[in-house]
Residue, then its C-alpha position, 0 to 999 in steps of 0.5 A: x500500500x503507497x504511503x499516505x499522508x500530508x505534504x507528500x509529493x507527486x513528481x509527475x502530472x497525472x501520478x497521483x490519481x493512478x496511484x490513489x486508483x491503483x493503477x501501477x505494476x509493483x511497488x518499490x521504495x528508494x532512499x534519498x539519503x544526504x550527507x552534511x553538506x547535502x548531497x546525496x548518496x547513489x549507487x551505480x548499478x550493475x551493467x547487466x542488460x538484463x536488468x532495469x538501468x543497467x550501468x545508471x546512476x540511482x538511489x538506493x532501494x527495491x521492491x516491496x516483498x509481500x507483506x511489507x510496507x515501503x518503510x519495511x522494504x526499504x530497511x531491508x535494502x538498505x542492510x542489503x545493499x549497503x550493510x547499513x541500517x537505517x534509524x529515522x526515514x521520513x516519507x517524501x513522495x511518490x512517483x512512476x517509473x517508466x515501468x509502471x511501478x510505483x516507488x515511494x520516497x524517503x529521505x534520511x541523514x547519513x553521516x557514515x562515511x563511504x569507506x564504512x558501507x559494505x556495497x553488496x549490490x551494484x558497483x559504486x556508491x558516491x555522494x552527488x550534489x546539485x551541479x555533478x549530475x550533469x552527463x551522468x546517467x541517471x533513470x528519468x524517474x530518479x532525476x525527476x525526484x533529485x530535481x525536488x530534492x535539490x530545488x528544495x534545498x535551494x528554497x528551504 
């Protein structure tokens, strides 16, 4: 079930009524975790054609298994992909991605530095800010939301 609430985000016309009606494939959640200076941790993918984004840059996260919430699959993640365990993440937002999945957003600080994190999955992990994304590449549905993200920073 999406996440519910006030003040949550819909990054693209027309996703808020298909996911309040239902009308999405899976459901996943993605970490949009910063460090002190703001900018945000992601993960290089593996370059396996097989799989969705082969070799982009994205935030971390995955699918929800049956019977958790997003909260709860994105816990588990985190300590899969990143040996790292998440204490306070806060909704965000929601949007589509081009599959048709619905992915729920959450933010959180991480003052880990890099060298502490066991990456398990992927090839790289690397703190961003606003002006490297430039060229880099990145699934559409993740820039939409980093685009949120570092607006907000500019305007919080």
């Amino acid at each position: 079930m999406p996440l519910a609430g006030e003040g949550l985000r819909f990054f693209r016309t027309g996703d808020q009524e298909r996911i309040r009606s239902g009308q999405y494939e899976k459901e996943g959640a993605s970490a949009i975790l910063r460090n002190q200076a703001g900018a945000v941790l992601l993960q290089l993918r593996d370059n396996i054609p097989t799989i969705r984004y082969p070799d982009h840059w994205s935030l971390p996260g995955g699918l929800l298994e049956p019977g958790e919430t997003p909260k709860e699959a994105l816990r588990r993640e985190l300590l899969e992909e990143l040996t790292w365990g998440a204490v306070d993440l806060q909704p965000y937002g929601m949007i589509l991605d081009d599959y048709g999945n619905l992915i729920n957003y959450f933010t959180a600080r991480l003052d880990a530095k890099l060298e502490t994190l066991t990456l398990r999955e992927g090839r790289a992990i690397r703190f961003f800010g606003a002006l490297d994304l430039d060229g880099v590449q990145i699934p559409p549905h993740a820039r939409a939301v980093l685009g949120a993200v570092f607006a907000d920073s500019e305007t919080g």
